[in-house]
N, C-alpha and C positions, 0 to 999 in steps of 0.2 A: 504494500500500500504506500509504503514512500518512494513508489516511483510513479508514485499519478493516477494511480487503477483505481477503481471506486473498490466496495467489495462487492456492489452489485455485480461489476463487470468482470471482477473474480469469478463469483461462484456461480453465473450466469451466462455468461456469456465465454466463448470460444475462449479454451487456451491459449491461443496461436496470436491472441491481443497481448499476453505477457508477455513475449518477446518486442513486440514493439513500443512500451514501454519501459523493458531494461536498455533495449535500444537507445530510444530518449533520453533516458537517465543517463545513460553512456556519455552523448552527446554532452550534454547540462554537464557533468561531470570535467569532460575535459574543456571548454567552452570558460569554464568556471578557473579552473588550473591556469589555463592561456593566459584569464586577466589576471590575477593572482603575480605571476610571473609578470606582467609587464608593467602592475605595477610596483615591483620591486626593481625594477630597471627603472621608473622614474626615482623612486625612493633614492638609488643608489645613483643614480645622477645628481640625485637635489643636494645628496651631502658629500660628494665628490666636490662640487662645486664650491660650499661651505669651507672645505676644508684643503682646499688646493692652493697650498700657499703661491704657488708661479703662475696662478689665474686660468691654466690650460683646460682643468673643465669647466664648460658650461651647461648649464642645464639647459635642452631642448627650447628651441624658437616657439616651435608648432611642433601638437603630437607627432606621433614616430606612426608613419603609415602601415596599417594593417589588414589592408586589403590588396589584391596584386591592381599594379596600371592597366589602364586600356595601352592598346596599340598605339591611339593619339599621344597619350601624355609617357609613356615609351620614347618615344619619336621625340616630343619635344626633350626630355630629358635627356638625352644621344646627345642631340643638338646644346645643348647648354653646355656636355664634357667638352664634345667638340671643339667648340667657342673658348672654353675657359684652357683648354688647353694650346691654341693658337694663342690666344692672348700670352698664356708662360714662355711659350717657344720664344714668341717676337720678341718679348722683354729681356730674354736671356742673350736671343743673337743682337738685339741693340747693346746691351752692356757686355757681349764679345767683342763688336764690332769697335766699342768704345774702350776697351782696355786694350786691345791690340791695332788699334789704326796706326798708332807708332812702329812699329812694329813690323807692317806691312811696308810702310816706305822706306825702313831700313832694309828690309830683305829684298825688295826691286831694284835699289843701290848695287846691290852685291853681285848681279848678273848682268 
């Protein structure tokens, strides 16, 4: 009975219902665990952060996503690494470019 069944539907009704309420239960059960767990990963972000003397954790912007993307927001999110990683490359070959430009006109000298 603490998985939802009346006892009418016990002792009345089809066996073959009690499995689809230990089912349920099943479900409920690990459904229940899942948030349990995730909210000990905000827990342990909250006091991470509290107690991070070099400021490196931060507790979450926005919840921590729990359901999978569509295709679209897939797509967009590619696009953002994409982007964010041309952005590092450029900056890096600018401040190459800008610690070795000396460098270069010494070595064209030499041939």
């Amino acid at each position: 009975m603490s998985w939802g069944m009346s006892w009418d539907e016990f002792w009345f009704k089809s066996l073959d219902r009690l499995h689809d309420y230990w089912q349920a239960n099943q479900y409920d059960v690990e459904r229940r665990n899942q948030e349990l767990w995730m909210q000990g990963i905000y827990i342990h972000a909250a006091i991470a952060s509290c107690f991070d003397t070099k400021k490196k954790a931060k507790y979450p912007d926005k919840p921590y996503r729990i359901t999978e993307m569509t295709d679209a927001e897939r797509e967009v999110e590619n696009q953002r690494k994409v982007d964010k990683l041309r952005d590092f490359l450029n900056r890096h070959k600018q401040s190459w470019d800008t610690k070795h430009k000396g460098a270069d006109l010494i070595d064209s000298r030499k041939h």
